[in-house]
N, C-alpha and C positions, 0 to 999 in steps of 0.2 A: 504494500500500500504506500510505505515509504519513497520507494522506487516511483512509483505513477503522481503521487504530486510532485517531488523532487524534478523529473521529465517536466511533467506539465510548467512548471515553475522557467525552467530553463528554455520552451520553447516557447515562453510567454515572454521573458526576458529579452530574448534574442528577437522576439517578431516586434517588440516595440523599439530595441536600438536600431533596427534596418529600419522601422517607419520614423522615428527621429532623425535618423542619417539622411531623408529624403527631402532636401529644400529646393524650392525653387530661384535660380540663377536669376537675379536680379542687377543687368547693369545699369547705372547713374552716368549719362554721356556729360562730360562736362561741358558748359554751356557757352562759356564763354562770346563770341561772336558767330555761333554756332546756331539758326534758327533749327530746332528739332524739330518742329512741325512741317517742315519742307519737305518735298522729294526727294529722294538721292538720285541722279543719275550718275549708271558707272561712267559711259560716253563722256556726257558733258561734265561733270563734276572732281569725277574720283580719276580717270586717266591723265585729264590736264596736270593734276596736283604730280603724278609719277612721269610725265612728260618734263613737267618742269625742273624738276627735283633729282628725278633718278635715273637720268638719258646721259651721262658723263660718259667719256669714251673707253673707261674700261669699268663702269658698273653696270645698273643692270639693263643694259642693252644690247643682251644675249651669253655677253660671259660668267655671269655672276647670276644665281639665280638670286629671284625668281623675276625672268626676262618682263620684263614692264613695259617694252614697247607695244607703240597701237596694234592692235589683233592678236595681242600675244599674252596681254598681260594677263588678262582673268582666266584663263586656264591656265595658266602658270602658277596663280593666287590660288585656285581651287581646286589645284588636281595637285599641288606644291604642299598642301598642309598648313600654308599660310594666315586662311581667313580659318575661323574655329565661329559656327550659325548659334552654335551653342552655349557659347559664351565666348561674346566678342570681345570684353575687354581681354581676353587671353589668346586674343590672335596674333601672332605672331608680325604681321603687318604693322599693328598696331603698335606692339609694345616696342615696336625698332621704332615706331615715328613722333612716339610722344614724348613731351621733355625728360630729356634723360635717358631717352634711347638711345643707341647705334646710329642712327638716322637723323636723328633731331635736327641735328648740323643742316640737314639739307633741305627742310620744310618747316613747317610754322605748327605751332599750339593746335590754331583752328584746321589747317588739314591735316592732321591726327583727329581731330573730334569729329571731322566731316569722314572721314575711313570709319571709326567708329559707327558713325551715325550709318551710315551705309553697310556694312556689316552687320548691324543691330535692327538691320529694317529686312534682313535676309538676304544682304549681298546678291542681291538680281544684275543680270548682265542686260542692264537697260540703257 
């Protein structure tokens, strides 16, 4: 009998730290000059910002992944491991462009938040 609550005890245990362990990813886009209520488009928005920024003659513009020129970049970004739908602030695109990245150097505050924001709307190839 010992045996049968002791069990029950431990599979009651156990099914409530796996449903504790269950939250929901919640990211905060910082706002800065950043309208969130906007569209993202990848075309007009999110390729100019990697045109501008990340088209150097030996970054990423085929040697260095993840190739960011026009027609190349978002399967690069999504087939690369780059953008993460599921939690964007840990997409790797990201955390190189935000201050204090790798990247930072080569782009602004607001195009990190507008990657963000665009990642965080489902990174569509619009």
């Amino acid at each position: 009998m010992q045996k049968k609550i002791f069990g029950g005890f431990v599979v009651f245990l156990i099914g409530t730290l796996m449903l504790a362990s269950c939250a929901k990813h919640t990211v905060t886009i910082p706002t800065n000059n950043v309208d969130t209520t906007k569209q993202v488009s990848y075309k007009d928005n999110i390729q100019p910002i990697f045109t501008a920024g990340c088209l150097g003659s030996l970054c990423h513009s085929g040697s260095v992944a993840p190739n960011l020129t026009t027609g190349n970049s978002y399967n690069a970004l999504m087939t690369g491991g780059f953008v993460k739908t599921d939690a964007p602030d840990q997409s790797e695109i990201y955390l190189e462009m935000k201050p204090g990245g790798g990247m930072s150097t080569h782009c602004t505050a607001d195009d990190a938040n507008l990657v963000l924001l665009w990642i965080t709307k489902g990174a569509k190839d619009n």
